[in-house]
N, C-alpha and C positions, 0 to 999 in steps of 0.2 A: 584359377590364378595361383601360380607360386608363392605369392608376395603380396598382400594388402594391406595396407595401411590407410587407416581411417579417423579422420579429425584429429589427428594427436597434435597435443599440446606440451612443449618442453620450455625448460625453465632452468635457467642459473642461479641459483639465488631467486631469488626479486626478477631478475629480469626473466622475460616471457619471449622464447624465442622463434621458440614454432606456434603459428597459430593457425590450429584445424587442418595443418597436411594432412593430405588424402593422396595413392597412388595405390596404380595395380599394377603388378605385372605378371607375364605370364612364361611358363617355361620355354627356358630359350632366351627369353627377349636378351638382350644387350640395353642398359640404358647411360645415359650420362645427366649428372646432375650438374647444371649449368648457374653463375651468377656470381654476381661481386663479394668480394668480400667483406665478409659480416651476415648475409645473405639467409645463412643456414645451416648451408650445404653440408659442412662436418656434424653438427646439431642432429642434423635428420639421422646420418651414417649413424650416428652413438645412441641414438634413441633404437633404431632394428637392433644393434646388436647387441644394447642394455647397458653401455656404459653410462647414457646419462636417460635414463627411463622417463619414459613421456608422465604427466600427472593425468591425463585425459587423453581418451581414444583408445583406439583398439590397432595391433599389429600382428597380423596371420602371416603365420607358414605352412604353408601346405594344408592352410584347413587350422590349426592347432595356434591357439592364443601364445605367443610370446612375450607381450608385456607385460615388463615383472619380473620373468626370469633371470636369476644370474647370466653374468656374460657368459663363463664359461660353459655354460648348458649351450644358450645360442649356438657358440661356438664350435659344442658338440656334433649340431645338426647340420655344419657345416654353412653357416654365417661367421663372416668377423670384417675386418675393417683392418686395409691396411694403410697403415700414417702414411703422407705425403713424404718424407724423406724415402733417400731410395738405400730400401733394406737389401742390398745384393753383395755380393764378396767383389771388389773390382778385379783379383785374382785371379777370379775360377770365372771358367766359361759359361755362356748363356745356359746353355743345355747342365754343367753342374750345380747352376743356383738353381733352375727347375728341378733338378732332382733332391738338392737340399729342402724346396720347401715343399717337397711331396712328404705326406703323413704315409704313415704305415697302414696301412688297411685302406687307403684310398680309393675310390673310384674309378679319379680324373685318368685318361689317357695323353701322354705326349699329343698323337695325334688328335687329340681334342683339343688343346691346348691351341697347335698350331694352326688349326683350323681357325680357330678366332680369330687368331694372330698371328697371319702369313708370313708375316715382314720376319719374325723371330726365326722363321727356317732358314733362311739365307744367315741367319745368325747366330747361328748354336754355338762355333767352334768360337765363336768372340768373345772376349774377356766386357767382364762387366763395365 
Protein backbone atom coordinates (compact mmCIF):
# COMPACT_ATOMS: atom_id res chain seq x y z
CA UNK A 1 0.00 0.00 0.00
CA UNK A 2 0.97 3.60 -0.91
CA UNK A 3 -1.29 5.08 1.70
CA UNK A 4 -2.47 3.80 5.14
CA UNK A 5 -4.24 5.18 7.43
CA UNK A 6 -5.17 3.70 10.69
CA UNK A 7 -7.78 4.69 13.47
CA UNK A 8 -6.76 8.28 13.43
CA UNK A 9 -8.54 10.51 15.36
CA UNK A 10 -8.62 14.47 14.67
CA UNK A 11 -9.87 17.17 16.58
CA UNK A 12 -10.70 20.99 16.54
CA UNK A 13 -10.41 22.25 19.63
CA UNK A 14 -12.92 20.25 21.76
CA UNK A 15 -14.56 18.91 18.93
CA UNK A 16 -13.61 15.30 17.91
CA UNK A 17 -13.95 15.02 14.13
CA UNK A 18 -12.56 12.05 12.87
CA UNK A 19 -13.18 8.95 14.81
CA UNK A 20 -10.91 5.81 14.12
CA UNK A 21 -10.56 6.49 9.95
CA UNK A 22 -8.86 3.78 8.56
CA UNK A 23 -8.15 3.54 4.52
CA UNK A 24 -5.54 1.89 2.20
CA UNK A 25 -4.62 2.56 -0.77
CA UNK A 26 -2.65 1.30 -3.15
CA UNK A 27 -0.39 2.70 -6.03
CA UNK A 28 -2.25 3.92 -8.77
CA UNK A 29 -5.62 3.73 -7.16
CA UNK A 30 -7.64 6.98 -7.99
CA UNK A 31 -10.08 7.58 -4.99
CA UNK A 32 -12.78 9.97 -4.16
CA UNK A 33 -13.85 10.97 -0.76
CA UNK A 34 -17.58 11.16 -0.71
CA UNK A 35 -20.34 12.89 1.92
CA UNK A 36 -22.23 15.89 3.29
CA UNK A 37 -21.07 18.63 4.56
CA UNK A 38 -19.50 18.52 7.79
CA UNK A 39 -18.78 14.97 7.11
CA UNK A 40 -14.94 15.01 7.30
CA UNK A 41 -13.83 14.92 4.27
CA UNK A 42 -11.52 18.22 4.37
CA UNK A 43 -10.52 16.97 8.16
CA UNK A 44 -9.20 13.63 6.72
CA UNK A 45 -7.16 15.69 3.59
CA UNK A 46 -5.49 18.08 6.61
CA UNK A 47 -4.74 15.19 8.82
CA UNK A 48 -2.31 13.03 5.63
CA UNK A 49 -0.93 16.21 4.87
CA UNK A 50 -0.32 17.55 8.63
CA UNK A 51 -2.26 20.54 8.60
CA UNK A 52 -4.51 19.54 11.31
CA UNK A 53 -2.41 16.24 12.72
CA UNK A 54 -4.55 13.38 13.93
CA UNK A 55 -4.03 13.10 18.12
CA UNK A 56 -4.38 9.19 17.59
CA UNK A 57 -3.53 6.69 14.86
CA UNK A 58 -1.18 6.06 12.68
CA UNK A 59 -0.69 7.41 8.71
CA UNK A 60 1.99 5.67 6.29
CA UNK A 61 3.50 6.46 3.16
CA UNK A 62 5.28 4.22 1.56
CA UNK A 63 6.00 2.20 4.43
CA UNK A 64 7.34 5.58 6.60
CA UNK A 65 5.21 7.10 9.68
CA UNK A 66 4.03 10.69 8.68
CA UNK A 67 2.01 11.63 11.57
CA UNK A 68 3.71 14.48 13.15
CA UNK A 69 5.54 15.68 10.52
CA UNK A 70 5.44 19.13 9.33
CA UNK A 71 3.41 20.03 6.30
CA UNK A 72 6.02 21.02 4.48
CA UNK A 73 8.16 17.69 4.81
CA UNK A 74 4.71 15.87 3.60
CA UNK A 75 4.67 18.10 0.99
CA UNK A 76 8.26 17.32 0.17
CA UNK A 77 7.44 13.65 -0.48
CA UNK A 78 5.13 14.83 -2.71
CA UNK A 79 1.53 14.94 -0.79
CA UNK A 80 -0.55 18.23 -0.34
CA UNK A 81 -4.00 19.15 -0.59
CA UNK A 82 -5.40 21.42 -3.03
CA UNK A 83 -8.33 23.90 -1.61
CA UNK A 84 -11.61 23.76 -3.31
CA UNK A 85 -11.39 27.22 -4.96
CA UNK A 86 -10.16 26.90 -8.41
CA UNK A 87 -6.34 28.06 -8.18
CA UNK A 88 -5.85 28.48 -12.19
CA UNK A 89 -4.92 31.80 -14.34
CA UNK A 90 -8.50 32.07 -16.34
CA UNK A 91 -5.83 33.80 -18.88
CA UNK A 92 -3.49 31.18 -19.72
CA UNK A 93 -4.47 27.94 -21.24
CA UNK A 94 -5.19 24.59 -19.74
CA UNK A 95 -1.76 23.18 -20.89
CA UNK A 96 -0.05 26.64 -19.33
CA UNK A 97 -1.58 26.19 -15.81
CA UNK A 98 -0.13 22.61 -16.09
CA UNK A 99 3.05 23.77 -16.66
CA UNK A 100 2.82 26.53 -13.96
CA UNK A 101 1.99 23.99 -11.29
CA UNK A 102 4.84 21.62 -12.49
CA UNK A 103 7.67 21.78 -9.83
CA UNK A 104 11.16 21.68 -10.94
CA UNK A 105 12.56 18.34 -10.64
CA UNK A 106 9.23 16.74 -11.14
CA UNK A 107 8.47 13.29 -12.07
CA UNK A 108 4.94 13.76 -13.28
CA UNK A 109 4.70 13.47 -17.16
CA UNK A 110 1.97 15.68 -19.35
CA UNK A 111 1.20 12.32 -20.82
CA UNK A 112 0.51 10.98 -17.35
CA UNK A 113 -1.37 13.65 -16.40
CA UNK A 114 -3.71 13.16 -19.45
CA UNK A 115 -3.99 9.76 -19.18
CA UNK A 116 -6.02 10.29 -15.89
CA UNK A 117 -7.75 12.88 -17.44
CA UNK A 118 -8.67 12.56 -21.05
CA UNK A 119 -11.15 15.18 -21.25
CA UNK A 120 -8.06 17.92 -20.52
CA UNK A 121 -6.50 16.70 -24.18
CA UNK A 122 -9.25 18.09 -26.13
CA UNK A 123 -8.57 20.96 -23.79
CA UNK A 124 -5.18 22.22 -23.52
CA UNK A 125 -5.33 25.18 -25.99
CA UNK A 126 -8.60 26.49 -23.57
CA UNK A 127 -8.23 29.35 -21.33
CA UNK A 128 -8.86 28.61 -17.81
Amino acid sequence: MILEIKSIDTFYGLGHILHGLSLSLAEGEVVALLGRNGAGKTTALRSITGLTPPRAGEIRYRGRSIAGLAPHRISQMGIALVPETRGIFSYLSARENLAIARRKGSRWQMETVLGRFPALRERLESKG
